[in-house]
C-alpha positions in Angstrom: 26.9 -7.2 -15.5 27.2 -3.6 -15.3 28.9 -1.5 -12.1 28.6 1.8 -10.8 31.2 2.9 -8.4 30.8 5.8 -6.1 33.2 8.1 -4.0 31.5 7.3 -0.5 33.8 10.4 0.8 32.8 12.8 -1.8 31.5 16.2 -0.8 28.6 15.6 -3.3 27.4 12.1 -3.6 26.7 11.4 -6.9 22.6 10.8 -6.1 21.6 11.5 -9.6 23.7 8.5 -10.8 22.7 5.5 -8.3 19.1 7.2 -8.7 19.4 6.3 -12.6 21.1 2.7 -11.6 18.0 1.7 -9.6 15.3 3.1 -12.5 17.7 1.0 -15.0 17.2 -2.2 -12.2 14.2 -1.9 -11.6 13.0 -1.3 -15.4 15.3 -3.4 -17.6 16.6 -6.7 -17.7 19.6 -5.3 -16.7 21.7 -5.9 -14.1 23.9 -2.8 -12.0 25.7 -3.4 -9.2 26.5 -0.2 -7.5 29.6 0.0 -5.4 31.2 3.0 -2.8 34.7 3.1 -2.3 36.3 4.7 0.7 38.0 7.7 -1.0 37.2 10.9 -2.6 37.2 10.3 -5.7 36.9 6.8 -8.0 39.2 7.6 -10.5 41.8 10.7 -11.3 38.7 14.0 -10.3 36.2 11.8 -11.1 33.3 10.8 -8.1 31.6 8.4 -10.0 32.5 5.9 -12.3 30.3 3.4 -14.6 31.4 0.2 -16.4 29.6 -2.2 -18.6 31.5 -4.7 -20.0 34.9 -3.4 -21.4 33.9 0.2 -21.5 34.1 2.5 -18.5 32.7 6.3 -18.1 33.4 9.1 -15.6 32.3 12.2 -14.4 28.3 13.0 -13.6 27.0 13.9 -16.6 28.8 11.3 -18.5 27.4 8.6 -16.4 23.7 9.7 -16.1 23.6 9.9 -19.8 25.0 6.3 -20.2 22.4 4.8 -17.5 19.7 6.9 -19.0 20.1 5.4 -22.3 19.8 1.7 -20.5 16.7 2.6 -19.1 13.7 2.1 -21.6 10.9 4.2 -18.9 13.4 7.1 -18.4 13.3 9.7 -21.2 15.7 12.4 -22.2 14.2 14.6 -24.6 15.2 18.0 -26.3 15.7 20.6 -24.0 16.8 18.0 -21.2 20.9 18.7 -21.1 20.4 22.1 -20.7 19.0 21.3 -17.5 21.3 18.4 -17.0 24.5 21.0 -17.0 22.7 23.5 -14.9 21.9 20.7 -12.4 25.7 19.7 -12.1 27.1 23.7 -12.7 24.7 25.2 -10.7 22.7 23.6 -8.2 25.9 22.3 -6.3 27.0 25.6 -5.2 26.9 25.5 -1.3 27.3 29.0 -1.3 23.1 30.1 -0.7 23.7 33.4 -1.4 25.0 32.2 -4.8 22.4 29.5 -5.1 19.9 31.6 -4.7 19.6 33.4 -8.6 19.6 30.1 -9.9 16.8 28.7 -7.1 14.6 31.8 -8.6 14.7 30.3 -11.9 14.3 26.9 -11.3 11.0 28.0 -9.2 9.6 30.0 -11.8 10.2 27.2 -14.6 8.3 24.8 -12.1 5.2 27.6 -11.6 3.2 25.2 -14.3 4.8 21.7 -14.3 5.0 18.6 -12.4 7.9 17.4 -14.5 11.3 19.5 -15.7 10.9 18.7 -19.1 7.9 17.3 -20.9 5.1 15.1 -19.0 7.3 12.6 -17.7 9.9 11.3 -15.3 13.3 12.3 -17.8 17.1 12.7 -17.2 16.7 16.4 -16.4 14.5 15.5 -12.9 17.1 13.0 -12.1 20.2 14.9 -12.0 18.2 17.8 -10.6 17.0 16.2 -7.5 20.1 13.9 -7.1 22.1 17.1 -6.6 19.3 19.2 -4.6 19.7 15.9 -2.5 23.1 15.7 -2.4 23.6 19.7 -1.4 23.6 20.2 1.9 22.3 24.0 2.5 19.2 22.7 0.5 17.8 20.5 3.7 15.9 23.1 5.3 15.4 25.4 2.1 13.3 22.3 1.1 11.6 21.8 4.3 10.4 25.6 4.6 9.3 26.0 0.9 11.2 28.6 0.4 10.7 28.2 -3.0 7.5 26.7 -3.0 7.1 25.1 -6.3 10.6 23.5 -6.2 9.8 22.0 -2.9 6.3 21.0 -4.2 7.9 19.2 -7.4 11.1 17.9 -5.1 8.4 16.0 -2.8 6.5 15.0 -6.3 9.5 13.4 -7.5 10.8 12.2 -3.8 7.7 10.0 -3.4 9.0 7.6 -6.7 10.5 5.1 -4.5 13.3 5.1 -6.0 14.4 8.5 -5.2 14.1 9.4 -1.6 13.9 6.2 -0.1 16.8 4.7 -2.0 18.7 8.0 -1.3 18.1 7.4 2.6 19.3 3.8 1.9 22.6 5.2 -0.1 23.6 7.0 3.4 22.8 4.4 5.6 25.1 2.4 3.1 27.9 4.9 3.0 28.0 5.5 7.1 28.1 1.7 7.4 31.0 1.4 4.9 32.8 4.1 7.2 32.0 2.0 10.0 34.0 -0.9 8.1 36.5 0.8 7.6 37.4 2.0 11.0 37.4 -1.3 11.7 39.5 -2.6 9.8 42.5 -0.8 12.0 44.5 0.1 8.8 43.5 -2.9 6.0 43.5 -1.7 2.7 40.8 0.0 1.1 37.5 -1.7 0.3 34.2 -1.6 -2.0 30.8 -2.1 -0.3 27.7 -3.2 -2.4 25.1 -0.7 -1.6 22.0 -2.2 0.2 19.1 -0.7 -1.3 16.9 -3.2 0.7 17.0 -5.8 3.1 20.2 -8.5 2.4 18.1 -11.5 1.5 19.8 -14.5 2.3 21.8 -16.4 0.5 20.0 -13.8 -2.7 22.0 -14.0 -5.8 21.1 -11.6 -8.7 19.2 -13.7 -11.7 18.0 -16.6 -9.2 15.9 -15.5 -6.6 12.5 -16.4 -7.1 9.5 -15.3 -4.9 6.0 -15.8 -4.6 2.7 -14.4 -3.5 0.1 -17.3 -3.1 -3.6 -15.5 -2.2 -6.4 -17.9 -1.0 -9.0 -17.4 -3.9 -11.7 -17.0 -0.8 -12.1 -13.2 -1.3 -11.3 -10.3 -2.7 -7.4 -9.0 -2.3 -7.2 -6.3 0.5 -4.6 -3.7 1.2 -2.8 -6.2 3.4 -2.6 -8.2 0.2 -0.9 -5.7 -1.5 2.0 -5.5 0.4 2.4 -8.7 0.4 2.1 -8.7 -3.4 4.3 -5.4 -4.0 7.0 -6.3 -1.8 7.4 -10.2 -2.8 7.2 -8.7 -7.3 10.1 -5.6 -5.7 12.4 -8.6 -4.9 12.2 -10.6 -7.6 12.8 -7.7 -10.2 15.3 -6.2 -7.8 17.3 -9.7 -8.2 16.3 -10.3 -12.1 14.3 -13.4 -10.5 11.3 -14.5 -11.5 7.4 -13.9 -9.3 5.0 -16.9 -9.4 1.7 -16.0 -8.4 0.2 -19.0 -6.6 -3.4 -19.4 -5.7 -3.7 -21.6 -2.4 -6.7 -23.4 -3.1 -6.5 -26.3 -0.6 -10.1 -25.2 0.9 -12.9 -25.9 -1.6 -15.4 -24.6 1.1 -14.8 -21.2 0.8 -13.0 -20.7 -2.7 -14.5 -19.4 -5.7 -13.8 -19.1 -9.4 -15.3 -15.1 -8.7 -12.3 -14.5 -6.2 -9.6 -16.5 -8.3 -10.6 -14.1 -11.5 -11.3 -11.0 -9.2 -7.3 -11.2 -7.4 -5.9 -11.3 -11.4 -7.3 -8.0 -12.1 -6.6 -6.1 -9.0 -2.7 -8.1 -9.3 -3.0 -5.7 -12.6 -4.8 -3.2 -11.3 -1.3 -2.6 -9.3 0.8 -3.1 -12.0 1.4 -6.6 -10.8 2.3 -9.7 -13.5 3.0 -12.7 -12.0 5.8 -14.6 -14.4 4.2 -18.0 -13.6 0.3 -18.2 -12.4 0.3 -22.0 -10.7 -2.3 -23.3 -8.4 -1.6 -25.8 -5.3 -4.3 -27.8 -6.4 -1.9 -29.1 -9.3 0.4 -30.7 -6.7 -2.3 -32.7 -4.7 -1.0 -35.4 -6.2 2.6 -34.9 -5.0 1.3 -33.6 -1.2 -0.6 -36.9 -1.1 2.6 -39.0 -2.0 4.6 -37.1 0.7 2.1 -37.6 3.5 2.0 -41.3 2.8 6.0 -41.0 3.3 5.4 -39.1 6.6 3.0 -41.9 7.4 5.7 -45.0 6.6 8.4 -43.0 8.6 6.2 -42.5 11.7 6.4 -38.8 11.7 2.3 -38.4 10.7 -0.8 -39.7 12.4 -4.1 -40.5 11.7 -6.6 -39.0 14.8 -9.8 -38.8 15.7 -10.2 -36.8 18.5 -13.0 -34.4 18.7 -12.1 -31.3 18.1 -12.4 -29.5 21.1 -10.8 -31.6 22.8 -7.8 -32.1 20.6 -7.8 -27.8 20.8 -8.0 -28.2 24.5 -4.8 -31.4 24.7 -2.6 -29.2 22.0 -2.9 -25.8 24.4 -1.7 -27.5 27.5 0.8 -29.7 26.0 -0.9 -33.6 26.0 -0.3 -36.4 23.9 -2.9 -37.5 21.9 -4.6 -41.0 22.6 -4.1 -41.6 19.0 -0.4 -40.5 18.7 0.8 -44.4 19.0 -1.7 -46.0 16.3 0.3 -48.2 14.0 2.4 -47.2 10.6 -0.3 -49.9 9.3 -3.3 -48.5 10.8 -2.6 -44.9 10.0 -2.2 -46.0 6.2 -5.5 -47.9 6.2 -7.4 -45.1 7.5 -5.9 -42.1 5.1 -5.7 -44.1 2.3 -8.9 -46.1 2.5 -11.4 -44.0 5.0 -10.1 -40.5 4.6 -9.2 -40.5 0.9 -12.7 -41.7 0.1 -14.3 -39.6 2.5 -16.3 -42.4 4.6 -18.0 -41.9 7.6 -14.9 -43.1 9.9 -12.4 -40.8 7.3 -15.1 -37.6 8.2 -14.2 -38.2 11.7 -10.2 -38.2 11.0 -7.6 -35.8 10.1 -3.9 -36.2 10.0 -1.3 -34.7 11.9 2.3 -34.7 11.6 4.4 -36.4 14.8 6.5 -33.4 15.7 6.5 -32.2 19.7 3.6 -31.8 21.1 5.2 -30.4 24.3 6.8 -27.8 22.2 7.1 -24.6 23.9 5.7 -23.1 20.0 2.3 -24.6 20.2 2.8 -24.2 16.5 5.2 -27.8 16.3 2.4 -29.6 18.5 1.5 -32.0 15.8 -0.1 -29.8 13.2 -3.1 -30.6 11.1 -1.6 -31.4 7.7 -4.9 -33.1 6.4 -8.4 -32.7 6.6 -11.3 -34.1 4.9 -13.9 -32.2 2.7 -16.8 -33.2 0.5 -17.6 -30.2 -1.1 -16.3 -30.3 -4.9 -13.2 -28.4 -5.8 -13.5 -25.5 -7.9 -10.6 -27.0 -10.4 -10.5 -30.8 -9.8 -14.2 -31.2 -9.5 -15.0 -34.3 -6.9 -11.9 -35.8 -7.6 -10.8 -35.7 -3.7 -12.0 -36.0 -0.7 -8.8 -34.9 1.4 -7.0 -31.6 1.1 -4.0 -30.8 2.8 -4.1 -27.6 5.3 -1.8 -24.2 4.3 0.7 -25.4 6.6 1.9 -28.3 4.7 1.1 -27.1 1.5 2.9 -24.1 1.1 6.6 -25.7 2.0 6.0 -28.7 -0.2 5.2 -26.4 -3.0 7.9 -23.2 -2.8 10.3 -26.1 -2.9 8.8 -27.9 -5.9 8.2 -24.6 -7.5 12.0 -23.4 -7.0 11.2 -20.7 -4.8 14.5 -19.4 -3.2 12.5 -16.9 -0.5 9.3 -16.8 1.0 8.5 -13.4 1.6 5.7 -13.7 4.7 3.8 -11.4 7.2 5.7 -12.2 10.8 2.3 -13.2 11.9 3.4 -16.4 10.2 6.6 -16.1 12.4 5.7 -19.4 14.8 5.2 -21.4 11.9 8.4 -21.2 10.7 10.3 -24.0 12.8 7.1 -26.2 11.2 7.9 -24.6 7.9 11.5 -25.8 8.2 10.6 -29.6 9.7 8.1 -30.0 6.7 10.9 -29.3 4.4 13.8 -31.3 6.5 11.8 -34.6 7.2 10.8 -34.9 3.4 14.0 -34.2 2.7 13.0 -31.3 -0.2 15.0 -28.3 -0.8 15.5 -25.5 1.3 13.7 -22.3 1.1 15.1 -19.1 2.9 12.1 -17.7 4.7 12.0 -13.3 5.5 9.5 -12.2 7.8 8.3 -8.6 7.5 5.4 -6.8 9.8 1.8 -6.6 8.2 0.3 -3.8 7.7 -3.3 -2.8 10.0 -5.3 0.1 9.6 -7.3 1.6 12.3 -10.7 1.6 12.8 -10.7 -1.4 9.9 -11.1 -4.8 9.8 -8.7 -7.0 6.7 -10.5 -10.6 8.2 -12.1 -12.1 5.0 -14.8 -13.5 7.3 -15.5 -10.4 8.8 -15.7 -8.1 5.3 -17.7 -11.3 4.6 -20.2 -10.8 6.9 -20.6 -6.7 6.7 -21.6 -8.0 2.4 -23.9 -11.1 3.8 -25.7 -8.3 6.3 -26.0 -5.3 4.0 -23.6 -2.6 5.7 -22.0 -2.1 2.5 -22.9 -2.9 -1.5 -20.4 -5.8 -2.4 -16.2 -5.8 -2.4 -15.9 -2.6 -4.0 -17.5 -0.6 -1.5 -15.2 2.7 -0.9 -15.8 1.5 3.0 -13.7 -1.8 2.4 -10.3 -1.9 2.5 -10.2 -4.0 -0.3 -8.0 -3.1 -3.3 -11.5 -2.6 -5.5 -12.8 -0.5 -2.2 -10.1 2.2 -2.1 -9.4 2.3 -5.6 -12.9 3.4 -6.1 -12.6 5.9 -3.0 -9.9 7.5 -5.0 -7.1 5.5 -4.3 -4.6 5.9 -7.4 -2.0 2.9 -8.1 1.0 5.3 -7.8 -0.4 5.9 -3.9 -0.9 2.6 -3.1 2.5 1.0 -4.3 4.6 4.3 -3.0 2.6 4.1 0.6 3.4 0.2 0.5 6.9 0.6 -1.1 7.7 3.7 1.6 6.9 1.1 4.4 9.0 -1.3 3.2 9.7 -5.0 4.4 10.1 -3.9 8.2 9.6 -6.7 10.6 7.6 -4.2 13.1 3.5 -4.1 12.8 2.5 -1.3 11.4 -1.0 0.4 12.8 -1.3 3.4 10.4 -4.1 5.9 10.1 -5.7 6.2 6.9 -4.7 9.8 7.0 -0.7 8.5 5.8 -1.7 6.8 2.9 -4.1 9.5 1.5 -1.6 12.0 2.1 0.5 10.1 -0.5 -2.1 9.7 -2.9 -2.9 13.9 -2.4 1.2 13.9 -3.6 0.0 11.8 -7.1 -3.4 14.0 -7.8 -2.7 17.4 -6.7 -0.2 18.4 -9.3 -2.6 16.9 -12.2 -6.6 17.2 -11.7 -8.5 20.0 -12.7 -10.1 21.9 -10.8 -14.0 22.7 -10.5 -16.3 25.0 -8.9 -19.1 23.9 -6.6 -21.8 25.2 -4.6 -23.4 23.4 -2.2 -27.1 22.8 -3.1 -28.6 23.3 0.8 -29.9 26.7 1.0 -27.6 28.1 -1.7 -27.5 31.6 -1.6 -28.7 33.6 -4.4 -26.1 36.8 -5.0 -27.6 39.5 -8.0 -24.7 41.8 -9.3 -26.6 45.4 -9.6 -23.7 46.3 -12.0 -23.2 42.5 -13.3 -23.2 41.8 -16.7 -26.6 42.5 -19.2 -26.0 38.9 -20.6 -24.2 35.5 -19.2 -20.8 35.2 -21.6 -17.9 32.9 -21.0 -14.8 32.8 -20.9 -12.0 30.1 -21.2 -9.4 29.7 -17.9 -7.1 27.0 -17.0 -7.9 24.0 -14.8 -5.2 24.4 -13.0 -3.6 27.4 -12.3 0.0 25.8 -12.1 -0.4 23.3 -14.6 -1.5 24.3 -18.0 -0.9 20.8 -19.7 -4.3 20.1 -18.4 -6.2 22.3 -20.8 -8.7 24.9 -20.2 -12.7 24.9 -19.3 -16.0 27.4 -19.6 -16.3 29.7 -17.1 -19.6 31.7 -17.6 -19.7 34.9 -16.1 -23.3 36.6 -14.9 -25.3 39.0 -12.7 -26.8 36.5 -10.9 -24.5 33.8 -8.6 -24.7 31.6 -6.2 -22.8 31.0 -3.3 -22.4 28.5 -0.2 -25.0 29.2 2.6 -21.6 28.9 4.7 -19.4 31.7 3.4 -22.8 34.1 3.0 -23.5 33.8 6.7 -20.0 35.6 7.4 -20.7 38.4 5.2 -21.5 41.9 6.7 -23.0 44.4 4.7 -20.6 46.7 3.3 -18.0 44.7 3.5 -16.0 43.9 0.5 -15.3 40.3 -0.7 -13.4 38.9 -3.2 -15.4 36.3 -5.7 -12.3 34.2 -6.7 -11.0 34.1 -10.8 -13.4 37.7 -11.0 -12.6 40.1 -8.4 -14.1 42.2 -5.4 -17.7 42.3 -4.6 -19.7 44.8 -2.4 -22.0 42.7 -0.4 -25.0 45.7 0.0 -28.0 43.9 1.5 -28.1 40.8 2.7 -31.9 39.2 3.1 -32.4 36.6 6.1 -35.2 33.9 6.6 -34.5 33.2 10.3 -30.7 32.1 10.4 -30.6 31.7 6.7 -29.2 33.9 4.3 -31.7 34.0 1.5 -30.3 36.1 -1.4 -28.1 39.2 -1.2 -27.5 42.4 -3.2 -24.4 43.4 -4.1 -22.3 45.5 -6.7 -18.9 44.3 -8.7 -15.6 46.7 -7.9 -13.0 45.5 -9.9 -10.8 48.3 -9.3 -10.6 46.7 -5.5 -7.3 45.4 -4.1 -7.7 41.1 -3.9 -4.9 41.5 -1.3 -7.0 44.0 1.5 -9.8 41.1 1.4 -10.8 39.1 4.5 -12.5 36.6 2.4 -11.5 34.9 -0.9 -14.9 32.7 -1.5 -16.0 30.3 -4.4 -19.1 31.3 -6.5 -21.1 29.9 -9.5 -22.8 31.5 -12.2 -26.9 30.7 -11.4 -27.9 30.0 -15.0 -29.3 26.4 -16.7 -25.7 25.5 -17.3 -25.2 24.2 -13.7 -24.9 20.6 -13.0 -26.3 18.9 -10.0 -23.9 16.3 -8.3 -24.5 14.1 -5.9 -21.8 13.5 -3.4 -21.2 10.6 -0.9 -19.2 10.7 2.0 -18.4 7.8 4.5 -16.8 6.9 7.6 -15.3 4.0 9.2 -17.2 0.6 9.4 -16.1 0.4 13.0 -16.0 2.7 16.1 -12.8 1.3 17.8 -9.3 1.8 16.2 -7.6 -1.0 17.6 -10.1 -4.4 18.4 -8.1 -6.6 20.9 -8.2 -10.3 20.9 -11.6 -11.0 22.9 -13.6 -8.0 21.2 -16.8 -9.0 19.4 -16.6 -6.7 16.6 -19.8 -6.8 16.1 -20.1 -4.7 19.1 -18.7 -1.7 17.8 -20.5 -1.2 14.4 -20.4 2.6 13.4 -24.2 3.5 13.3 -24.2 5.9 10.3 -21.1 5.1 7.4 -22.7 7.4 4.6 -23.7 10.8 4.0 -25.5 12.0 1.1 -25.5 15.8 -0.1 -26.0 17.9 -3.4 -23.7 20.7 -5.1 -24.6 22.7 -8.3 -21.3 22.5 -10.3 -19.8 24.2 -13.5 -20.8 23.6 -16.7 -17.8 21.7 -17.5 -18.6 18.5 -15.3 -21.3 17.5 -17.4 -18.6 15.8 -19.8 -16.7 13.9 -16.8 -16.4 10.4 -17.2 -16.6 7.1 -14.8 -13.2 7.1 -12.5 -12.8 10.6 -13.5 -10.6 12.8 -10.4 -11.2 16.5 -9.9 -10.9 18.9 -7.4 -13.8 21.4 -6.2 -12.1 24.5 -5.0 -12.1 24.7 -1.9 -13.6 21.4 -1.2 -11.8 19.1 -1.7 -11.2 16.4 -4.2 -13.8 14.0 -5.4 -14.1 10.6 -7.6 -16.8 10.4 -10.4 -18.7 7.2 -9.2 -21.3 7.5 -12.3 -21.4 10.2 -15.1 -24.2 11.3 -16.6 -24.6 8.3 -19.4 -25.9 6.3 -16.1 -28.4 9.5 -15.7 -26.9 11.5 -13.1 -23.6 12.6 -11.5 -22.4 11.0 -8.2 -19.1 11.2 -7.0 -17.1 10.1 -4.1 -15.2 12.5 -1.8 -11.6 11.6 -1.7 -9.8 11.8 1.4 -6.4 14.0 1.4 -4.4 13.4 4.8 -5.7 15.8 6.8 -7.5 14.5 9.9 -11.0 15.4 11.1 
């Protein structure tokens, strides 16, 4: 194993290097612990140390080079040291005045890219940002975009998890070291492991295994996800191993459509389970152990109607049936319900916990039910299924799961999690609760999404409404937003209600600095515009995409006399006034013609010689020639009117009325080629999915949101 050690007292905090450590973790199979010591300096003038096996390095530049070469995703191509060395030589002056010269030139390298060097994460963004990071005058430099690209690329590059959030985490660590320290009254020096994330319990690096077992009775949602992100960040985080479980104890509502549909969206996020198992393949061993419950008297058979056993469990009664036999209780689960007769339809079997229990949860659970309906895997090979409750104990400890990583609404459960594992004497399982994640104005009930299908409010799963993985992926949702929203969040044990508005602001972060950008006009009561001095003949032109990013190529831009441009912008127009007609120059709007309200057409002349900066206006405009494209563009709104439904609310109650909204834009020349999935941005409106290209027969895209809210 290697180690990193820092200086926790350091007046620059080697960033750059534990930065490097957690892409190596989190990337390889190799395992860094990273360590602060209470001191200045690790070693002679050095802040930083790293050792791997019976070689040791020093000194920042030294160490980032040796983690970068352990880290297979984390490049360091030509041209990167340079920028390395002016990182460590120049960036950490705290002098501003000093700082400054070299701020200038780091902005105006950044005017066109998203990375340092080359079109990926590499050495040369590490040690820059680690040492922004780490410098103290560049807080509220940052903040106020003083240099506006450099803050643009530093938020970029902050939004990888494991740069800002782990950096927040390495000060947390550091301050509680100090804490240590000062209470230690005088004991020698000591090291402190830094805690990226939450201290699992009894975690050890290599052998903590996780898992994230989905129902296969819908489609995953973005509740799922964290679920899913967060158990996968542990296990690599430890060098464990993920098994992706399907819980498919309810025949009734699985399906081999869900069961295929979770794999791919699992992939969708980047998600590889290193085991896929089923619970199904242990109904075998479940059956065994509730037999063993039975012979020990802690299980029951009972037949109590079922609103009245909801009705005796709520206020704390015994059930009639609580005192049947150890021979009667086998007779009926092994001969009535097993088989599913008439008398076994009428049972199901509880476990013999407390049903006093303050936690209603321990008032003899459920643990069996029957159910006729042939199993998706084992066909009609049973008749009795065991419930989630006892299922999921029995199999993380068959499995070898070391932590069960659950949503706290699963908090109750626990103490029945625990007596399930005790009274069949299987091994423990450490269990960490963190807060789910709700959205408002959304429903994440599989019934519910269910319903809004079975009734016609939306398409299927993948409507953009849903908040199902397929849903906001095909909004516009990228998988870098998703897992950095989901990642940001963390495993809090708080419930989160977010607006959508967060997690779209992140995904803005991921597309901004890398989709081109289109013009549009919107197609109601476009408003013709005839250049008097424009030119005799349409002729084109190649631009950039986008302006501050030239990697993405170039596109057509024809230029002509006569243009269109949005009803909305005309009607602010006065004659004589001058306007600029952005990526040309000024206009003279001369006449403008009306049809009631509307602007119909308007006269004007091109000045070129005018001053872009003395404008009012800066407004998009399109070139009216048989080049333009008509797109069709959906926008939506929330399913439901209420953000937050409480407990007795009939959501059917607050259905939003109208969800979609349908409108036309004549666009550039250059859509015509966009594919399926393709992201672009219309100036000044916004960015925009391509739902179908053209090879379906016609352009419709999606409207993406970006964070800002309406």
């Amino acid at each position: 194993m290697a180690t990193l050690t820092v200086a926790a007292k350091a007046p620059f905090i080697a960033y750059s290097a534990i930065i490097a450590a957690e892409i190596v973790i989190s990337d390889s199979d190799k395992a860094v612990t990273v360590e602060f010591v209470d001191d200045k300096n690790v070693e002679k003038d050095a802040t930083v140390k790293y050792t791997d096996g019976g070689n040791s390095v020093t000194g920042d530049v030294e160490v980032l080079s040796q983690l970068t070469s352990a880290a297979p995703t984390l490049a360091n191509p030509e041209g990167a040291s340079t920028w390395v060395s002016f990182a460590f030589e120049k960036l950490a002056n705290k002098n501003f005045k000093a700082l400054a010269t070299d701020l200038e030139k780091l902005d105006a390298h950044l005017n066109f890219r998203s990375f340092i060097v080359g079109h990926s994460l590499s050495i040369a963004d590490v040690a820059v940002w680690g040492v922004l990071r780490a410098n103290a005058v560049m807080g509220s430099v940052l903040k106020n975009e003083v240099y506006a690209n450099v803050s643009r690329w530093y938020n970029f590059i902050g939004s990888d998890s494991r740069f800002d959030s782990v950096a927040e985490k390495t000060t947390k660590s550091i301050n509680e070291l100090r804490k240590a320290v000062k209470a230690a009254s005088g004991a020698k020096k000591e090291t402190h492991k830094a805690n990226f994330e939450i201290d699992l319990p009894n975690a050890k690096v290599g052998e903590v295994v996780t898992r994230f077992p989905p129902e296969p009775s819908g489609y995953l949602h973005i509740g799922h996800a964290k679920a899913a992100i967060l158990n996968e960040y542990f296990a690599h985080a430890y060098k464990g191993k993920l098994i992706i479980r399907f819980d498919d104890t309810n025949p009734t509502k699985e399906r081999v459509e869900f069961q295929d549909s979770i794999i791919e969206d699992l992939a969708l996020l980047g998600i590889k389970g290193d085991q896929i198992t089923y619970s199904s393949d242990y109904f075998d061993k479940m059956y065994d152990l509730a037999l063993t419950l039975i012979k020990e008297g802690k299980a029951y058979c009972d037949d109590t109607p079922q609103e009245k056993m909801r009705e005796e469990r709520m206020v704390g009664d015994a059930s009639a049936r609580r005192e049947r036999t150890v021979e009667e209780n086998l007779k009926i689960f092994t001969e009535e319900m097993k088989n599913g007769t008439e008398e076994g339809l009428k049972n199901c079997l509880r476990a013999k916990i407390d049903y006093k229990a303050l936690n209603k949860a321990l008032r003899d659970p459920v643990i069996y039910r029957c159910n006729l309906t042939p199993h998706h895997r084992t066909g009609s090979q049973w008749k009795i299924y065991p419930t989630y409750d006892f299922c999921v104990p029995i199999v993380d400890s068959i499995e070898g799961v070391t932590h069960a990583l659950r949503t706290n609404e699963y908090r109750d459960r626990n103490p029945q999690y625990e007596w399930f594992l005790k009274a069949l004497n299987l091994r423990h399982v450490d269990i960490w609760d963190f807060g789910r994640v709700n959205f408002i104005r959304t429903l994440l009930s599989k019934r519910k999404l269910q319903w809004f299908v079975d009734k016609g409010f939306v398409g299927n799963w993948d409507d953009p409404r849903f908040p199902t993985i397929r849903g906001v992926r095909r909004r516009g949702m990228t998988v870098e937003g998703l897992r950095n929203f989901i990642l940001s969040q963390g495993p809090s044990k708080n419930i989160i209600n977010m607006e959508w508005s967060t997690i779209w602001a992140m995904n803005k972060k991921i597309i901004d600095p890398v989709v081109p950008r289109h013009t549009a006009v919107d197609a109601k009561n476009a408003v013709k515009v005839q250049l008097s001095n424009g030119p005799a003949e349409p002729y084109t032109e190649d631009k950039p995409k986008h302006k501050k990013n030239a990697d993405i190529g170039l596109k057509k831009v024809i230029f002509s006399k006569n243009l269109l441009v949005d009803q909305a912008d005309a009607a602010t127009f006065a004659e004589g006034e001058e306007v600029t007609f952005m990526d040309w120059g000024n206009v003279i709007i001369k006449k403008i013609n009306k049809e009631g309200d509307v602007v119909s057409s308007i006269d004007a002349e091109l000045h070129l010689e005018g001053d872009f900066r003395k404008t009012e206006k800066k407004v998009t405009w399109l070139a009216d020639t048989d080049d333009k494209i008509e797109v069709e563009i959906h926008d939506f709104d929330h399913l439901i009117t209420k953000d937050k439904l409480e407990e007795n609310d009939n959501f059917e109650d607050f259905i939003t009325e109208k969800t979609e909204f349908v409108s036309t834009v004549y666009a550039d020349v250059n859509v015509r080629s966009l594919k399926k999935d393709d992201i672009i941005q219309f100036e000044r409106k916004g960015f925009f999915k391509v739902d179908e290209s053209l090879k379906e027969g016609k352009i419709v895209m999606f409207t993406i949101p970006d964070g800002k809210k309406k």
